[in-house]
C-alpha positions in Angstrom: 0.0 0.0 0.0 1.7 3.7 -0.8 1.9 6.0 1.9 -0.3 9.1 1.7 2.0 12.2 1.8 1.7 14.4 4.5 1.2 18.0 3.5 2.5 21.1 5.9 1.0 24.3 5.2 2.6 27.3 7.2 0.8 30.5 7.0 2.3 34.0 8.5 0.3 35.6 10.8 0.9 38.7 9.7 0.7 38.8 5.7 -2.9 37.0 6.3 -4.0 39.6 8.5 -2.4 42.3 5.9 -5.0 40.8 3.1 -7.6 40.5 5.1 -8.0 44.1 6.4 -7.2 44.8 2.7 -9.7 43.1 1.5 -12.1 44.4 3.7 -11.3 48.1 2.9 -11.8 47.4 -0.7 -15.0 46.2 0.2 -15.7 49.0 2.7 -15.1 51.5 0.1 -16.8 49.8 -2.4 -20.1 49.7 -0.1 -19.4 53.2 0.8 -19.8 54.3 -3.0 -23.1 52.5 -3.6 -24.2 54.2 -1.0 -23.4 57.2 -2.0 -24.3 57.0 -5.3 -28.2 55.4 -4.0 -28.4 58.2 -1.6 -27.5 60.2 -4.5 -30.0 58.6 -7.4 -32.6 59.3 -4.5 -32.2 62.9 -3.9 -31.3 64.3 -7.4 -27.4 64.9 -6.6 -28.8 67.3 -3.7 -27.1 65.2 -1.2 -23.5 64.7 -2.8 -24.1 68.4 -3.5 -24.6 69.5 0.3 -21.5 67.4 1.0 -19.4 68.8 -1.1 -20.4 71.8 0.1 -19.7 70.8 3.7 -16.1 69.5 3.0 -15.3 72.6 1.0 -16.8 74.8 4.3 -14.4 72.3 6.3 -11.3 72.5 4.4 -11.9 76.7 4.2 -11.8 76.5 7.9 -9.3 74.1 8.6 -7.1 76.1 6.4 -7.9 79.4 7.9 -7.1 78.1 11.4 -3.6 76.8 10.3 -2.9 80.0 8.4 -3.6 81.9 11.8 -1.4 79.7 13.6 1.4 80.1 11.0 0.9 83.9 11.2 1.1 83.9 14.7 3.9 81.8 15.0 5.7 84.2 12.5 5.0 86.9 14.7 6.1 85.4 17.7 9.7 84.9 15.8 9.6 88.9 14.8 8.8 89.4 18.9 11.6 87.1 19.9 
């Protein structure tokens, strides 16, 4: 009778965990853009429209703050 080979499989911890949370922000992003573009076949573009909006409000105020802080940080220099 032949002997049945044995078979080892090693797998590294790490890498598998690596393609797994890959894989599941692929998918995460994926679900994230039919949703978007649902919410957005429901609401006539209104709603991608009010976000873009919102970012744009967000990224004029984050930028504002930081320019504030850069100014102010150039002035403390000139005080020094």
């Amino acid at each position: 009778m032949a002997e049945t080979p044995s078979i080892k499989i090693q797998i590294d911890e790490a890498t598998l965990k690596e393609q797994v949370r890959k894989a599941l922000q692929e998918s995460m992003q994926d679900a994230a853009m039919r949703l978007r573009s649902a919410a957005d076949a429901l609401d006539g573009g209104r709603w991608i429209g009010d976000f873009e909006a919102f970012q744009a409000h967000r990224l004029r105020e984050e930028y504002q703050r930081g320019r504030a802080d850069a100014l102010a940080e150039q002035g403390e220099a000139v005080d020094r």
